[in-house]
Short mmCIF file of the C-alpha atoms (twelve columns), coordinates in Angstrom:
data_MODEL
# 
_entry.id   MODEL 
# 
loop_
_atom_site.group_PDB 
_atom_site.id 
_atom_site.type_symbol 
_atom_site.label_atom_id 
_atom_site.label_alt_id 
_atom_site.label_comp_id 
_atom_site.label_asym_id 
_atom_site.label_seq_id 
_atom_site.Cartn_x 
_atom_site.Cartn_y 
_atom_site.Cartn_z 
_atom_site.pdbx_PDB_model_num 
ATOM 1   C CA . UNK A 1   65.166 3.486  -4.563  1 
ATOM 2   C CA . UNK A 2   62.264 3.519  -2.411  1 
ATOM 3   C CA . UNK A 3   62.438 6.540  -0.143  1 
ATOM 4   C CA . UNK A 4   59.527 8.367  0.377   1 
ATOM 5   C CA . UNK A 5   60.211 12.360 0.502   1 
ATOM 6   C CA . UNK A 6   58.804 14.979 1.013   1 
ATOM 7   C CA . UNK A 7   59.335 18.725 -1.231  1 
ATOM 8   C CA . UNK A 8   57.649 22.278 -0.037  1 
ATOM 9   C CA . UNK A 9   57.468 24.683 -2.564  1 
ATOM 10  C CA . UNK A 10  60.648 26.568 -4.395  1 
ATOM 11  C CA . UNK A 11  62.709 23.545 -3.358  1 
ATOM 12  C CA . UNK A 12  64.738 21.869 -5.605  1 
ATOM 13  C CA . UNK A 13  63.725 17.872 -6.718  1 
ATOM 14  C CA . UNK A 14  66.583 15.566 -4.936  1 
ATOM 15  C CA . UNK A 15  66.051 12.963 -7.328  1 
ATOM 16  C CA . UNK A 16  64.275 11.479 -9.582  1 
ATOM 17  C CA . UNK A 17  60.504 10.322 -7.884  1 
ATOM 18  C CA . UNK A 18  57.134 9.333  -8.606  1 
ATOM 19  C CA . UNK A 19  54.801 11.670 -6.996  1 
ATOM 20  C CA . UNK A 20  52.086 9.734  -4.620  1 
ATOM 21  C CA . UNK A 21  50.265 13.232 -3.375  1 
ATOM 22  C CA . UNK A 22  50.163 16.647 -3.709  1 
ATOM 23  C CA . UNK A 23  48.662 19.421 -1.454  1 
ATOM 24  C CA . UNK A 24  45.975 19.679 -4.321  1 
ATOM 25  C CA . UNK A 25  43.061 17.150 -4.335  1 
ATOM 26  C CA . UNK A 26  43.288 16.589 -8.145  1 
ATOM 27  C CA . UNK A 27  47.411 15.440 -7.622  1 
ATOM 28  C CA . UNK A 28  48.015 18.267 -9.908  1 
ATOM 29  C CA . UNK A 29  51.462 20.277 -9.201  1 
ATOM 30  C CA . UNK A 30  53.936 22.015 -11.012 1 
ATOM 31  C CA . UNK A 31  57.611 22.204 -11.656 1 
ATOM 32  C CA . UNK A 32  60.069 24.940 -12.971 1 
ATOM 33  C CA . UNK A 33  62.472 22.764 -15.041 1 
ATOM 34  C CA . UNK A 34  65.180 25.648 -16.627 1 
ATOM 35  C CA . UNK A 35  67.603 23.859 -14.692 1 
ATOM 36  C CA . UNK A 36  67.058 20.716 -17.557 1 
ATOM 37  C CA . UNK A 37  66.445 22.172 -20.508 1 
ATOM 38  C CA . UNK A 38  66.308 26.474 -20.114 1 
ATOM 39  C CA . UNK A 39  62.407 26.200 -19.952 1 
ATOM 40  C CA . UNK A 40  61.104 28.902 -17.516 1 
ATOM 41  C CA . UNK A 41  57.617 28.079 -18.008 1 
ATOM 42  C CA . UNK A 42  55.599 25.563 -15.616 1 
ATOM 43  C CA . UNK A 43  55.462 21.988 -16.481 1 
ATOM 44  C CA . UNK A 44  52.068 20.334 -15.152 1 
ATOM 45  C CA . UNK A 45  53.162 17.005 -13.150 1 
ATOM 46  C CA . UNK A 46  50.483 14.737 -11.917 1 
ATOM 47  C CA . UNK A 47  49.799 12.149 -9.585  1 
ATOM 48  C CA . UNK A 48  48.498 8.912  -10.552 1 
ATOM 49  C CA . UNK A 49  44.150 9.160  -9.696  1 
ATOM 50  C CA . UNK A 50  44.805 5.429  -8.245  1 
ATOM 51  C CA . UNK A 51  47.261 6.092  -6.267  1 
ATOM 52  C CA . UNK A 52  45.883 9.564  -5.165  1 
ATOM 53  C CA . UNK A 53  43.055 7.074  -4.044  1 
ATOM 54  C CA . UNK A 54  44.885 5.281  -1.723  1 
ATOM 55  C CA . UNK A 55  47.223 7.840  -0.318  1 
ATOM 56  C CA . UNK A 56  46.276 11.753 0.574   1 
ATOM 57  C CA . UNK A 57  48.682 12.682 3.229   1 
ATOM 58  C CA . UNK A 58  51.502 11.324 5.152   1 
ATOM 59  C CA . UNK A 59  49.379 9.495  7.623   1 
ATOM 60  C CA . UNK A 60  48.387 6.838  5.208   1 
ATOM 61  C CA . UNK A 61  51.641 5.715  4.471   1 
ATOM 62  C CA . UNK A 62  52.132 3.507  6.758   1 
ATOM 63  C CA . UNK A 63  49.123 1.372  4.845   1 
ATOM 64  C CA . UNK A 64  50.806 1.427  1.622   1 
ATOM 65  C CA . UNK A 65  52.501 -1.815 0.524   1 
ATOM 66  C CA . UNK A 66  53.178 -2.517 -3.168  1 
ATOM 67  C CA . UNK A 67  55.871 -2.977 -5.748  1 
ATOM 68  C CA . UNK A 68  57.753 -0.413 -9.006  1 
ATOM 69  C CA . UNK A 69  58.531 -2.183 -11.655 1 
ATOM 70  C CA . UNK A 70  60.024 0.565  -13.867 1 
ATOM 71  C CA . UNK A 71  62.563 0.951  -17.001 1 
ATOM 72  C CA . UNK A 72  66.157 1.094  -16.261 1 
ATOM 73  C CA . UNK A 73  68.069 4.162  -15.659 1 
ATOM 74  C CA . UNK A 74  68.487 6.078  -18.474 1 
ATOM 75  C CA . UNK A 75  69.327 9.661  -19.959 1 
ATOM 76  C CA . UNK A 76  65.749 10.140 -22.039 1 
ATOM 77  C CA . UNK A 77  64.341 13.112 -19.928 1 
ATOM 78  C CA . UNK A 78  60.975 12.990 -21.295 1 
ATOM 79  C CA . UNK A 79  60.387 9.056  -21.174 1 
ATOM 80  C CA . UNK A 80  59.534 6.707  -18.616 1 
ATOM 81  C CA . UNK A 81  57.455 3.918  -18.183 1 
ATOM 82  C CA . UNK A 82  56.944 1.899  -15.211 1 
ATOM 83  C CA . UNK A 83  54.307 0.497  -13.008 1 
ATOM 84  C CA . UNK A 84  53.183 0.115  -9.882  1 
ATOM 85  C CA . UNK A 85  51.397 -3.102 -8.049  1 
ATOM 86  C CA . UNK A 86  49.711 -2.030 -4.692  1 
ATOM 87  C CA . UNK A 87  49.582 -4.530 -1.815  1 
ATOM 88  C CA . UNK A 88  45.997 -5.035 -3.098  1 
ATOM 89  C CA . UNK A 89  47.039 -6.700 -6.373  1 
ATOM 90  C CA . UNK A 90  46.149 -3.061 -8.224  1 
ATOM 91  C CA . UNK A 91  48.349 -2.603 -10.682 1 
ATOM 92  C CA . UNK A 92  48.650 0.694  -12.524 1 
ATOM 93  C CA . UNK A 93  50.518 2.342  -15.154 1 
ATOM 94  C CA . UNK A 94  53.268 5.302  -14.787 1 
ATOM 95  C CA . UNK A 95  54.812 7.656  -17.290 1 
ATOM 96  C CA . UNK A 96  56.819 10.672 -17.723 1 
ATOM 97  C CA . UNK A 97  53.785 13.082 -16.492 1 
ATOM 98  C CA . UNK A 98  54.025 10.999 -12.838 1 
ATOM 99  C CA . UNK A 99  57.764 11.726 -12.371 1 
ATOM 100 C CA . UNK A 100 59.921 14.613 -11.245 1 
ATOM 101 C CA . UNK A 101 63.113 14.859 -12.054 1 
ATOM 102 C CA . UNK A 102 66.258 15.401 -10.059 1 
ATOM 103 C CA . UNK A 103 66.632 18.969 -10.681 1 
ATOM 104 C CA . UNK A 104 63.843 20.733 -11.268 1 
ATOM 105 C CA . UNK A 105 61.730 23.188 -8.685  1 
ATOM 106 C CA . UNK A 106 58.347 22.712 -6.959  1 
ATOM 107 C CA . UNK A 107 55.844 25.808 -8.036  1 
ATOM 108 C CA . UNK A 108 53.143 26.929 -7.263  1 
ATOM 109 C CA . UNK A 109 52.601 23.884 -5.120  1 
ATOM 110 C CA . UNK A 110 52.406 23.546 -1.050  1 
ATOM 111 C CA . UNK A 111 54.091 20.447 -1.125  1 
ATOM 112 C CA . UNK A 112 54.059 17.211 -2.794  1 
ATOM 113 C CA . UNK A 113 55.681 13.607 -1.287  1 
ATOM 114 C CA . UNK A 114 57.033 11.143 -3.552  1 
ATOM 115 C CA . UNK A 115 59.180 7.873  -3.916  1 
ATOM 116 C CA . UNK A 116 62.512 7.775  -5.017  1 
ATOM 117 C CA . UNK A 117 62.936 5.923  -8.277  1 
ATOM 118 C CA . UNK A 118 66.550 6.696  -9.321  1 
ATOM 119 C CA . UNK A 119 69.104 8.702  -7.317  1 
ATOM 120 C CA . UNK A 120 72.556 10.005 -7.537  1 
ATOM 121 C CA . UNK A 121 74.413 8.857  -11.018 1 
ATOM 122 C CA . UNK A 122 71.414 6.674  -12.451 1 
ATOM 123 C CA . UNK A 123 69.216 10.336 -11.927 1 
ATOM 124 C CA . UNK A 124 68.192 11.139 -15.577 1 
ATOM 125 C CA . UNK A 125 70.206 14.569 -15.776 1 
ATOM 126 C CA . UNK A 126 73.192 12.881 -14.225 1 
ATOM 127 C CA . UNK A 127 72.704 9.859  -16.793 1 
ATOM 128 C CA . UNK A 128 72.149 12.915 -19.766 1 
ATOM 129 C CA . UNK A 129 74.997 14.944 -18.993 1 
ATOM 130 C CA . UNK A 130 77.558 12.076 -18.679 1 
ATOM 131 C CA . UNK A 131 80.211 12.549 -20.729 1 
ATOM 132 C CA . UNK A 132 81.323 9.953  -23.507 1 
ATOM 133 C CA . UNK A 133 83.799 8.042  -22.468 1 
ATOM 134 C CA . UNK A 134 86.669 7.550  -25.698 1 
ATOM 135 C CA . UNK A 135 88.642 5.201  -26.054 1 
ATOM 136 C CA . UNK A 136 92.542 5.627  -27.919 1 
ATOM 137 C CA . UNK A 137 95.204 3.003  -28.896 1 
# 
């Protein structure tokens, strides 16, 4: 957790993250997410306006000091709450629309960076398609 990436358009999400910017001044992007859930239409993802305020490129990020508090990993796909305190004492709220997830493409989007919230088996899809584990005497 914690990583700050960065993903050009038609690449694949690594894992889950909270988008801080996006090549578009409004934080607005888009994701393809058929690998989830056989969708082939665009999902709108967007970054937080406070955030956005704080951080427009790259070269601010060495200013940006703060803390996620966020829900444990899980399997819900279309749930998440969280929230983020800036070094300022800011705090703001997250939620599903402020998260990629491991899995889905970048569209229609230069680029956008984001922070790693969950990665590898606590990703949502890995948590969702985890099979049940039974147990026999």
């Amino acid at each position: 957790m914690g990583s700050i990436v960065r993903v050009d358009n038609d690449q694949a999400i690594p894992s889950d993250i909270l988008i801080l910017c996006t090549s578009d001044a409004k934080g607005q992007s888009y994701v393809e997410t058929k690998n989830l859930d056989g969708e082939t239409n665009l999902k709108l993802k967007q970054a937080n306006k406070d955030i956005i305020e704080q951080i427009r490129d790259e070269k601010d990020f060495p200013k940006l000091a703060g803390m996620i508090i966020c829900e444990k990993p899980n399997n819900l796909l279309y749930k998440f709450e969280g929230q983020m305190t800036l070094g300022s004492g800011k705090t703001i709220s997250l939620n599903a629309d402020n998260l990629m997830l491991r899995g889905c493409q970048l569209r229609n989007t230069d680029y956008i960076y984001g922070i790693t919230v969950f990665q590898g088996p606590d990703t949502k899809i890995m948590r969702n398609s985890a099979k049940p584990k039974y147990k026999f005497s």
